[in-house]
N, C-alpha and C positions, 0 to 999 in steps of 0.2 A: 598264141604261145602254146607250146607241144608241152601236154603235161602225163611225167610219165608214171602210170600208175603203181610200180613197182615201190613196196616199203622196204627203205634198209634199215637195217640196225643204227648206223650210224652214217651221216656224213662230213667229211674233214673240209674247212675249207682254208685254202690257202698249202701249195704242196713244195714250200720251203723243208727245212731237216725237220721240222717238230711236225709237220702237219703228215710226211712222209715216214716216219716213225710211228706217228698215230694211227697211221691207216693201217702198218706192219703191223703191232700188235692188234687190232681188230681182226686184220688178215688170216694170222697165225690162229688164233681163237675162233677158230670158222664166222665169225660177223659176217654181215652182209654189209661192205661199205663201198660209200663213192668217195672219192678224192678228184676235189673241184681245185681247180687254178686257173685266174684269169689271163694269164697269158700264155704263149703258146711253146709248150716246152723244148726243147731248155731256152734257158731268157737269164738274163743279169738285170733285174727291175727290183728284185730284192736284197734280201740281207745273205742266201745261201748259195749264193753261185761262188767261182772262181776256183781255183785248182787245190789250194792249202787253207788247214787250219791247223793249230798248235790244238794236240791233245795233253792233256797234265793230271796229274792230283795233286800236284801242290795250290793251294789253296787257305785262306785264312780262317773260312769257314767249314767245321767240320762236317756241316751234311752236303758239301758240294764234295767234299773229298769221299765221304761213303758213298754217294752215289756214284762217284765216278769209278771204283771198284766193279760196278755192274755194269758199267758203260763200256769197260775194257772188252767184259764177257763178249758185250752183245755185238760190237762191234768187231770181234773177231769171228763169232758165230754170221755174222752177216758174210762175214770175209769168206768161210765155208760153205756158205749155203749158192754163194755164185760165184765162186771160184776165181774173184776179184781180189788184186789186194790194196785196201783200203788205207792201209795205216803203214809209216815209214816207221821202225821202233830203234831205226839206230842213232837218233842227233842226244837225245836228253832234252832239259831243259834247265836254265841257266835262272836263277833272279839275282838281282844283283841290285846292291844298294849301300850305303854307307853301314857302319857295323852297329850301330845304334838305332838304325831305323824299325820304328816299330810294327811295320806291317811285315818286313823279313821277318823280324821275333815272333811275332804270330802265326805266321806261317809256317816255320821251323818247327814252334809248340804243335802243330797241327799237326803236319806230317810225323811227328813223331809220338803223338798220340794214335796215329791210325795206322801205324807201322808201316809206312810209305817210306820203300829204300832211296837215301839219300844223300851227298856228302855236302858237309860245309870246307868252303873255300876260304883260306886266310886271304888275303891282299897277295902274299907273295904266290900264293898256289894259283892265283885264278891266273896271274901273268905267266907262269910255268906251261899249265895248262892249256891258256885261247891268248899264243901272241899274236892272233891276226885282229885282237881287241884291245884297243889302247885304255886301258882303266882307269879311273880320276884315284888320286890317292884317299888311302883310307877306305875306299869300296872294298868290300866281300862277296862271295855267290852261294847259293844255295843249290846244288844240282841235283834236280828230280831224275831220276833215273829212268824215271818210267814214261818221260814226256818224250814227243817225238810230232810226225807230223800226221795230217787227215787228210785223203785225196778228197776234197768236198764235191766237186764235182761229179767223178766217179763212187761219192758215196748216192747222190740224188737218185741217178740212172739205177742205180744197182736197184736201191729200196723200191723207185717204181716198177722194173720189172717184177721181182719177186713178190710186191703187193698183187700184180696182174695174175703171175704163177698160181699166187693161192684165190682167188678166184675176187678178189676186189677190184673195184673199175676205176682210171686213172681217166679222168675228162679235163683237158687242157682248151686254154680260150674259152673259157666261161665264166663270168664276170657274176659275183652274186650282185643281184639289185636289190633283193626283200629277203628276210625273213620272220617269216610269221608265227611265232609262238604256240603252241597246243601240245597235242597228242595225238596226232603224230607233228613233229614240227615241219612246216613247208616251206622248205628252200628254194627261190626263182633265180633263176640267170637270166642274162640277156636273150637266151634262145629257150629256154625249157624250164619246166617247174616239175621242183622232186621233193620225195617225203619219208623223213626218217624216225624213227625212234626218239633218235638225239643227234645232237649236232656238235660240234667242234671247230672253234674258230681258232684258226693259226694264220693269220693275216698279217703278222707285223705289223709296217707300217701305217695299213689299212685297217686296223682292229676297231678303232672308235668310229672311223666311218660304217662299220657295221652295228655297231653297238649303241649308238645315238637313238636309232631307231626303237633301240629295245628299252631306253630308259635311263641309262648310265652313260657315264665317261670315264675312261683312265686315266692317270696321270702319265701319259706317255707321252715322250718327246721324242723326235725322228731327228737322227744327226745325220748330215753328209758326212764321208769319213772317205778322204784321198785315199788309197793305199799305194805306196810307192817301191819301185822294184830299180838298183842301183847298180849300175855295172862293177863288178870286177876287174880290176886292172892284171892281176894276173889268173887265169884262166883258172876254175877249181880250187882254188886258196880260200874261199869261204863255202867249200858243199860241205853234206855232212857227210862222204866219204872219208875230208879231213877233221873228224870229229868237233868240225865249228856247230854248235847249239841251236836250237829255239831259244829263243832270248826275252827277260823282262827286265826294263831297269827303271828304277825306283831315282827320286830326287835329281832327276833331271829338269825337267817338266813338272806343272801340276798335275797332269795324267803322263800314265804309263807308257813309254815308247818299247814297240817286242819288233823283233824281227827272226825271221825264218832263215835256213841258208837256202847257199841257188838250189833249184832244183826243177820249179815250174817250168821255166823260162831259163834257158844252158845260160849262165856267164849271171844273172842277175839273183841278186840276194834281195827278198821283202823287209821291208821298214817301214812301219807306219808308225801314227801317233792315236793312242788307244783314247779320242777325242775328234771334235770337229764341229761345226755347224748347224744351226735349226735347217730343216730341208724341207719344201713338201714333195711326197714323194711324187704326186702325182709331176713333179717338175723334176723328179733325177737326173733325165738323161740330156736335158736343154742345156745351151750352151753359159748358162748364167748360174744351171743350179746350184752349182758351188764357188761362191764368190769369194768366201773368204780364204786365203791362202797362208795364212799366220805359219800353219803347221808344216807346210812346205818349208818356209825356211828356220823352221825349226829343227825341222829332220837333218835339212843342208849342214846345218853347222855339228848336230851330232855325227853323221859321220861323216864330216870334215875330223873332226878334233876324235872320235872313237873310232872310225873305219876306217884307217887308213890307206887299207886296201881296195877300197873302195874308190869310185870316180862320185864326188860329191854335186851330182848332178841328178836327178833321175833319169832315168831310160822311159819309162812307163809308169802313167798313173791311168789307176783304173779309178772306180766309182761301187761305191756299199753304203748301205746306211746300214744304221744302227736305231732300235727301238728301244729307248732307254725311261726304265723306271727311275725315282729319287732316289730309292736306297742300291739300284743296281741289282735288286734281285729282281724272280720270275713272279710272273702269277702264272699262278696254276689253281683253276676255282672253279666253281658252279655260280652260273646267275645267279644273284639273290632270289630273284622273282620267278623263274624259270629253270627248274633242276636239270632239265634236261636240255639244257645250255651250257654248255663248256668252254671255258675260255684257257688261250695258253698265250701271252704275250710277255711282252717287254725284256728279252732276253738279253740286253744292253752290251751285246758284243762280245759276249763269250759264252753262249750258248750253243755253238753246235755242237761241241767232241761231247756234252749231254743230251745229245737229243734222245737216244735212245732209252734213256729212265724217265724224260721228262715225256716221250711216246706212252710210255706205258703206266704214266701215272694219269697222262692223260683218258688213256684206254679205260683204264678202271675209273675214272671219275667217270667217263661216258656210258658205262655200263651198271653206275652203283656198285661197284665193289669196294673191300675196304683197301684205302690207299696204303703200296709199300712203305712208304715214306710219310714221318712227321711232315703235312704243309702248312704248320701254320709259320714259317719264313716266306710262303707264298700266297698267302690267304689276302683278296683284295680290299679285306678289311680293315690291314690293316693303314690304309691311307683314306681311313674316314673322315680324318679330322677338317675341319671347316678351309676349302680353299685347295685341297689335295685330290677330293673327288667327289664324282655324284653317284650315289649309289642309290 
């Protein structure tokens, strides 16, 4: 094995949005970093591929809505810096739910605590507003003004060039098998062994198999998660040229059904069901991975009965997991054991349009600095209790 003697500052491994964020703000800060990924770029084996993701600050929790205020920044500063553009800012975003639901009250109270422009929608306004949405009676919306959509895709490329720009190395097809604890810590791939400072795991799926080694387990669960893209029966009737939304609805389902307009794919609008099945990931892309199909015909009858512009068929299912914590939030922490072991997981499916604060909080845990952000909503301690994890 070719081991190379060069020390970095730090290395990332795993170069989904969080692990490609984290390598930008080490980049930006002159670090010396490597940014490892086992497969050979670009790939759909993870949770960060595909063309869209809904950006928002609506939120029930108020430190995802303050963080998402700098997420706006950075994500536009990114949009400058490679003269990409990244972000769609004209659909909004829509939740919608019966008038008493109390996760819309929460979230209402939130945005408007953080002074996130927004308007609420009677039952009669939101049918004024989106007649290409057939509404259950007694539903309202909540429209974020500030939501729209994320080229995901086109954001990966961007962060990996610009990480190379500023002089950090993006190594693809290398698969971590070890890593060894100290000072300096030694990271081995399948081809080469390298040694940094400090390390940073952003593996998703993969996180405990790296982690096992070191002493610990998380409580992470990997879902298969269909995502489905629906034809339009009349052509352009759900883009967001026609101010049709990013979308969340509430008390359909026991999880959230959101949908995107067309945009990726000319003529098809995304819907998926913000839920799905235990997966291993190592079994994604086999023809069995995803057995269970509940959610498909869940989707079918929503928009049957709410799209009716829509062909209540799909056109296209693709394939994403999801690395889901119990309470749904992130960790973002230091080994117990190991300070200069960083871990960033469980991002349970709405973690990209944050990568960019949850990069830089990662950065600063990687470097000992003091964190911008309160984490103890992300602290892995807090799922000590008997039966939640091994710490």
């Amino acid at each position: 094995m070719a081991v190379q003697k060069d020390l970095y500052d730090a290395i990332v491994i795993g170069a989904g949005i969080q692990g490609c964020f984290t390598a930008y703000h080490l980049a930006k800060h002159g670090k010396r970093v490597l940014l490892l990924e086992q497969f050979l770029l670009p790939h759909s084996r993870g949770s960060s591929h595909g063309q869209s993701r809904i950006i928002r600050k609506a939120y029930s929790d108020d430190f995802y809505t303050k963080m998402m205020h700098e997420c706006y920044q950075t994500w536009a500063q990114l949009e400058r810096e490679t003269g990409t553009q990244l972000h769609s800012r004209q659909t909004g975003f829509l939740l919608i739910g019966m008038k008493e639901n109390p996760s819309l009250k929460t979230i209402q109270a939130s945005l408007s605590r953080q002074g996130v422009e927004y308007q609420y929608l009677s039952s009669e306004k939101l049918n004024q507003h989106f007649p290409h949405f057939r509404f259950t009676a007694g539903e309202v919306g909540l429209l974020d003004k500030t939501g729209g959509v994320l080229y995901a895709d086109k954001a990966l490329r961007a962060l990996q060039h610009v990480i190379c720009q500023l002089g950090g190395r993006v190594c693809d097809g290398e698969k971590v098998v070890e890593i060894r604890p100290g000072l300096p810590v030694v990271v081995k791939t399948i081809s080469k062994s390298y040694q940094a400072n400090s390390v940073v795991i952003t593996a998703g799926p993969w996180t405990n198999k790296l982690l096992r080694p070191l002493g610990i387990e998380l409580p992470l669960q990997t879902l298969g998660i269909n995502v489905c893209y629906w034809r339009e029966k009349f052509p352009g009737s759900y883009s967001a040229s026609k101010a049709f939304p990013c979308f969340l609805v509430f008390d359909m389902a026991p999880h959230h059904i959101y949908g995107l307009p067309a945009g990726e794919y000319p003529g098809l609008v995304k819907v998926g069901y913000h839920y799905g099945s235990s997966v291993d990931p190592e079994e994604r892309d086999c023809p069995t991975g995803f057995s269970d199909i509940r959610d498909i015909e869940l989707l079918r009858n929503f928009v049957r009965e709410h799209l009716p512009g829509l062909k209540p068929e799909p056109d296209i299912m693709e394939r994403c997991m999801y690395t889901n914590t119990p309470d749904e939030h992130f960790i973002l922490d230091r080994h117990p054991k190991y300070d200069n072991i960083v871990i960033g997981a469980g991002f349970s499916g709405h973690g990209f349009k944050l990568g960019p604060v949850v990069g830089k909080i990662l950065y600063e845990l990687s470097m000992k600095l003091t964190p911008s952000y309160d984490l103890a909503p992300f602290r892995m301690n807090r799922f000590s209790s008997p039966g939640k994890a091994h710490l």
